[in-house]
N, C-alpha and C positions, 0 to 999 in steps of 0.2 A: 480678641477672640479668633480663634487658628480656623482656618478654611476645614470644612468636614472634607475626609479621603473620597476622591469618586470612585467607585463599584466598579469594575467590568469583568464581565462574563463570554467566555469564548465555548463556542459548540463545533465538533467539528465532523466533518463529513464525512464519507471516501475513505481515501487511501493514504498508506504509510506518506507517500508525501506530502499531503496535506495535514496529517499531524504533526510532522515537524514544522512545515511553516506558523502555522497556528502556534505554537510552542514558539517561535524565532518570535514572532510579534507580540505573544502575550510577555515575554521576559523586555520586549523593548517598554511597555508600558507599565510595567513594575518600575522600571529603571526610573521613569517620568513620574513616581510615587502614586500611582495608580493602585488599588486593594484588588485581586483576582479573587473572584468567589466562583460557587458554580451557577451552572447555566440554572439550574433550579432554582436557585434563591432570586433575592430581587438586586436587581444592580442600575448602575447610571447608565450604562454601554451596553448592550448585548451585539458580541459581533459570532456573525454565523460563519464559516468558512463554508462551500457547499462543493458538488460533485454533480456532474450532471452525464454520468454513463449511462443511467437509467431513468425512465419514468419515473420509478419508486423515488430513485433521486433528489428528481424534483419536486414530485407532492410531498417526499419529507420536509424539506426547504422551505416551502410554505407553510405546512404544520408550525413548526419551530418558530418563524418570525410569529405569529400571531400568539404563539405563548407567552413570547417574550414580552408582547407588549400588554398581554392581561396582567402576568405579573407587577407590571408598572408603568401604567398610562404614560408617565412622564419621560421614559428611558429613552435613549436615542438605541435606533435600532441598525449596525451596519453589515450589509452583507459585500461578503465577498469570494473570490474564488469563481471555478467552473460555470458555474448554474451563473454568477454574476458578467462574465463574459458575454458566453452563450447569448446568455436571455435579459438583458439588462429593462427592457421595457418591460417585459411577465412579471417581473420582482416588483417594479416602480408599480405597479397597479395594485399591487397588496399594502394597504390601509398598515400606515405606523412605520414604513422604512424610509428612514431620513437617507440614507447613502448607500450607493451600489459602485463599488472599485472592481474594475478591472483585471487582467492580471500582470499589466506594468506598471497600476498605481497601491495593490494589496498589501506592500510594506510600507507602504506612505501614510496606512490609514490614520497613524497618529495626528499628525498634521493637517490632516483635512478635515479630522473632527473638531479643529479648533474654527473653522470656518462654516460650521452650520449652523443655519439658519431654523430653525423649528418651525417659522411660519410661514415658509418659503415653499413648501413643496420638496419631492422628494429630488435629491441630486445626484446622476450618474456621473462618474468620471469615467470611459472605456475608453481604452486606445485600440485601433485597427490592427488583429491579431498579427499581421504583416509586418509591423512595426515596431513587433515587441521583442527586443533583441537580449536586454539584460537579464544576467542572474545573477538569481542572490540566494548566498548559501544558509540553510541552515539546518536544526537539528532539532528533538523534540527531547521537551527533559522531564515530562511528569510521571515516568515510569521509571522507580529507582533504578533497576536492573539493566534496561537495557533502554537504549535509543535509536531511535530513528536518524540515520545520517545524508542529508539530500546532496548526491554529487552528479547529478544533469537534469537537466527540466526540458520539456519538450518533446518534439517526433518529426521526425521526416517522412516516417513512413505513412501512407493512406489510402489503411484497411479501409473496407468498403461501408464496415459497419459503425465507426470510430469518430466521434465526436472531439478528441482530448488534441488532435492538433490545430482545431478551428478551437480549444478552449485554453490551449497552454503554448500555440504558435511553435517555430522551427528548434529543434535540436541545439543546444545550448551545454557547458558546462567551465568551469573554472581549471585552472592552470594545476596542476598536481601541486604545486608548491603553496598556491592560497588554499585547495583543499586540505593538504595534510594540515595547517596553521588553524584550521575550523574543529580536524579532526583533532588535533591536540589539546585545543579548547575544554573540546567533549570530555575528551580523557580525563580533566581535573575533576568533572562531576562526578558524582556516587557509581555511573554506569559501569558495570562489567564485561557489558556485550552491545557491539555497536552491528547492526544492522543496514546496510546501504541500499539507498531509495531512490528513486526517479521515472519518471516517464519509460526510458529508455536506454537502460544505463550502460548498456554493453557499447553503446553509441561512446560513451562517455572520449571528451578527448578530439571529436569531431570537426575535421578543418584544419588543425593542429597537427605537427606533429608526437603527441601524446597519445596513448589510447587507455584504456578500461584495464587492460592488462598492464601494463605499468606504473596504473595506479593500486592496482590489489598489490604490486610489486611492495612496492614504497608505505602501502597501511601497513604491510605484516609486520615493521620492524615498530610499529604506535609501541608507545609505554604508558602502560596504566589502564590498559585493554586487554580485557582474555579472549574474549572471542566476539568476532567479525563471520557475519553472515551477508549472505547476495540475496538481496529481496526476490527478484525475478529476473529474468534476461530471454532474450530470445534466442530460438535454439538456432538460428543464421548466425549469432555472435560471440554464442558457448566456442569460443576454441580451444581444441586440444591444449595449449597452451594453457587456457584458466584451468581447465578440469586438470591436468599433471603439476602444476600451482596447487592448486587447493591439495590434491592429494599428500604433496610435501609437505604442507604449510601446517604447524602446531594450532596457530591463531585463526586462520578461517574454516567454519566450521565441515561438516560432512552431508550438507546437507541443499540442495538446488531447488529452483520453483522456473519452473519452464515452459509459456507458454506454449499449446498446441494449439487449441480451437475448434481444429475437425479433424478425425480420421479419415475423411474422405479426400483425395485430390483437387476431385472436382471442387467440391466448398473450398478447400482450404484456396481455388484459383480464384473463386469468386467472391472470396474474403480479400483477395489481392494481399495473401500471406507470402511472405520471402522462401517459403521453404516448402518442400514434399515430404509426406510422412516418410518416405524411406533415412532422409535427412536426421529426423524428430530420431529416429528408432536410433540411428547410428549412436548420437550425442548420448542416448541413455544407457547402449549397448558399453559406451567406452566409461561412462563415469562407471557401472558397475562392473569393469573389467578392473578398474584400478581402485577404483573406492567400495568395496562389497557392502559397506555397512552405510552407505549414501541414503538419504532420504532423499525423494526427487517428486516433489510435488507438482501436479500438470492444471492447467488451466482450461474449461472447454465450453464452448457455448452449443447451446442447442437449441433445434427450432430457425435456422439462418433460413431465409428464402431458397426455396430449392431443395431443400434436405430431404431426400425422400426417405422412405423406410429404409432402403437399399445402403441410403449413404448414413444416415443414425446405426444402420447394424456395422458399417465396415469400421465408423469410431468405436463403437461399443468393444467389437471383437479383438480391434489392434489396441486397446487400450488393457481388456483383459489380458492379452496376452504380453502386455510390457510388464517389465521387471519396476513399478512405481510403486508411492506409497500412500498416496492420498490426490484427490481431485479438489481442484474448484471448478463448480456447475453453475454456469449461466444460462439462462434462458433469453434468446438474442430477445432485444429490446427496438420496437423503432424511434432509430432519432431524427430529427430532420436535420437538415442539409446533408444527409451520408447519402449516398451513389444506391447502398443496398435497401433503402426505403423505395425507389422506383422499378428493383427488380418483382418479377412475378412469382410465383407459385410459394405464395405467403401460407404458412403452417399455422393452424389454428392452436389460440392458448391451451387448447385442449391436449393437444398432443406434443405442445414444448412440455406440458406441466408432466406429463405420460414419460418422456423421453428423460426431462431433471432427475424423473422420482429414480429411473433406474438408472441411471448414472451414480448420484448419489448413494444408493442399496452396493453398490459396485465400488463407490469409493470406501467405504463402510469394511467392506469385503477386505480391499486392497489393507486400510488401515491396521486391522486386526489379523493379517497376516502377516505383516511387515513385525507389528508388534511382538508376536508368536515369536520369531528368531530370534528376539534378546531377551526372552525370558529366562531366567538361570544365570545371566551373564550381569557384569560390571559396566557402569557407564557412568561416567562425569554431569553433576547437575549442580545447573546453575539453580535454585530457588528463589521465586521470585514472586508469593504472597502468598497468605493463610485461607482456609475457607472450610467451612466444616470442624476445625478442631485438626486438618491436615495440612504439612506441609507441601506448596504444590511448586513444581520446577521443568525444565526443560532438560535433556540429554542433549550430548552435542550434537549428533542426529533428529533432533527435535523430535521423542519421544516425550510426551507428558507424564512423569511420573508424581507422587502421591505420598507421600510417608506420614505415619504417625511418627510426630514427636511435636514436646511441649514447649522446644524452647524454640524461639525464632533463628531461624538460619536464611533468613532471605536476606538477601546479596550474597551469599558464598556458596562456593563449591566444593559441593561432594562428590566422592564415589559410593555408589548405590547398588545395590544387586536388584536386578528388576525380580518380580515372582510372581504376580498375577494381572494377566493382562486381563481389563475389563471394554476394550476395544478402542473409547475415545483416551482414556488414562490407563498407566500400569501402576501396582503396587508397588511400592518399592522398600529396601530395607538400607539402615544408614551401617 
């Protein structure tokens, strides 16, 4: 009689990097004849991948192991990632978690589930984030269309508010040659559009002589890829060089996500950010001198210590008045061990939640006027799944358009005539 298939179930947390990792170890344990189901059903394994930028973060993290183990008194329960660095003992104290990995031991977890104990208590493996030097590439594949491609892990830099270098340790990445060999990989998969992930990626190359740019070099020429997007980068690292790159380039698309933070100087000194808005303004000033039809999405938190009304109006004002196309809005979170958990004139949740709402209202604004300009015009879509009875896709500019039609065209691209903008989606015709 043949052993039954063991069950495992991966949930994942965060950010575009951590879905590819999650994705790189859930395919190693298929490989090891392991059944992947969802995190919903019931399995032998539930492993959490977690994130810990935020509070919410972590009460997520916790929600989630204790489902897993209603679902199935018996499951081994492993967590790993951020949250498991971070806070390896806050996890060990939640009832049902057999193992918490680090993030030098997170690819090993196959092999350490062979060594638990069930009646032993719960087992930490963390190594001293000092210590943790290796990286390991990978990619995420459960999204036919497009993937996740992780080419740096880490940070040097330390914002005042930023937990991810005490959770992911020093700036890291691979040799452009074992990259591209990861990247070609990817290319055999169904994926269309490969998107690039990391910590910090414009770092990419660091120590070396290679850099970020000689890597976007060497992807343009990938076979069996259409388009190649840059997840985020910081505007200290956007150089002239990427942006007149990308502007050439068929294959990467038209479209940036670039961190800011604050409009203010001040905050952004006392964020210990690399750069002054004048900086920030330049980088957007140049990609829309050369790329007119560029999407440039900004990142910003609000609520940091110190923000007064004075410095929330002078982001507000230089953000309205940039040429971008959409925001992400955070409302600063306190974590511990950050430098800006001991600074003073702490802003009540009242007034981050006050400052998000109009942020947000504003990104909203930005959105549907960006959209406005290519109404009436043609653009390239990638489609990438059904919902409603409509075909739903991307623009190379990551425009979300919309079509009626019956037959499935996801994975390919068309050109579209956009024609009614509904603000977060456009109508579009094939």
């Amino acid at each position: 009689m043949s052993t039954p298939t063991k069950r495992v179930a991966f949930h994942t947390l965060g950010c575009k990097l951590n879905f590819s990792e999650t994705a790189t170890i859930s395919r190693d344990f298929i490989r090891h004849g392991f059944e992947k189901v969802d995190y919903r059903d019931e399995a032998d394994i539930y492993v959490l991948n977690t994130c810990s930028v935020t509070e919410n973060a972590d009460k997520e993290a916790r929600k989630l192991i204790r489902k897993a183990k209603r679902r199935n008194p018996n499951s081994s329960v492993a967590v790993i990632g951020c949250y498991a660095q971070l806070k390896p003992n806050d996890i060990a104290e939640i009832d049902g978690v057999d193992i918490i990995l680090g993030a030098e031991e997170k690819f090993n977890l196959l092999n350490h589930l062979n060594e638990i104990d069930l009646n032993s208590g719960t087992k930490v493996i963390q190594t001293e984030i000092d210590h943790v030097h290796k990286f390991t590439p990978s990619y995420s594949s459960g999204e036919r269309t497009r993937s996740f491609l992780k080419v740096q892990d880490g940070c040097d830099y330390t914002c005042s508010f930023c937990t991810i270098p005490l959770a992911r340790g020093k700036s890291r990445s691979d040799s452009i040659e074992n990259t591209m060999k990861i990247a070609r990989e990817l290319a055999k998969t169904d994926a269309r559009e490969i998107v690039l992930t990391g910590v910090n990626i414009g770092d990419f190359g660091k120590g070396s002589d290679e850099s970020f740019f000689n890597l976007i070099q060497q992807l343009d020429s990938l076979d069996g890829i259409d388009r190649i997007r840059i997840s985020s980068i910081e505007p200290n690292l956007l150089t002239n060089d990427i942006i007149n790159f990308c502007a050439s380039s068929r294959k990467f698309m038209p479209h940036f996500h670039v961190p800011l933070q604050s409009g203010s100087d001040k905050i952004l000194g006392a964020m210990r950010r690399r750069y002054k808005r004048n900086l920030f303004e330049e980088r957007v000033t140049k990609i829309k001198s050369i790329i007119p039809d560029a999407c440039i999405g900004v990142d910003v938190i609000v609520g940091f210590p110190g923000e007064t009304d004075v410095d929330f109006l002078k982001t507000y004002n230089f953000l309205n008045d940039l040429d971008i196309s959409y925001l992400h809005v955070f409302s600063y979170s306190e974590r511990p061990n950050t430098d800006a958990v001991e600074m003073g004139g702490v802003i009540s949740k009242e007034k981050r939640t006050e400052r998000s709402k109009m942020l947000h209202i504003l990104s909203d604004k930005k959105r549907r006027y960006f959209h406005d300009k290519f109404v009436n015009t043609k653009r390239p879509v990638l489609f990438e799944n059904m919902k409603n009875g409509k075909m739903l896709g991307h623009t190379d500019n990551y425009i979300q358009v919309q079509v009626d039609e019956s037959m499935t065209l996801i994975n390919t691209i068309h050109l579209v005539k956009l024609s009614l903008n509904h603000g977060t989606v456009v109508n579009g015709e094939l």
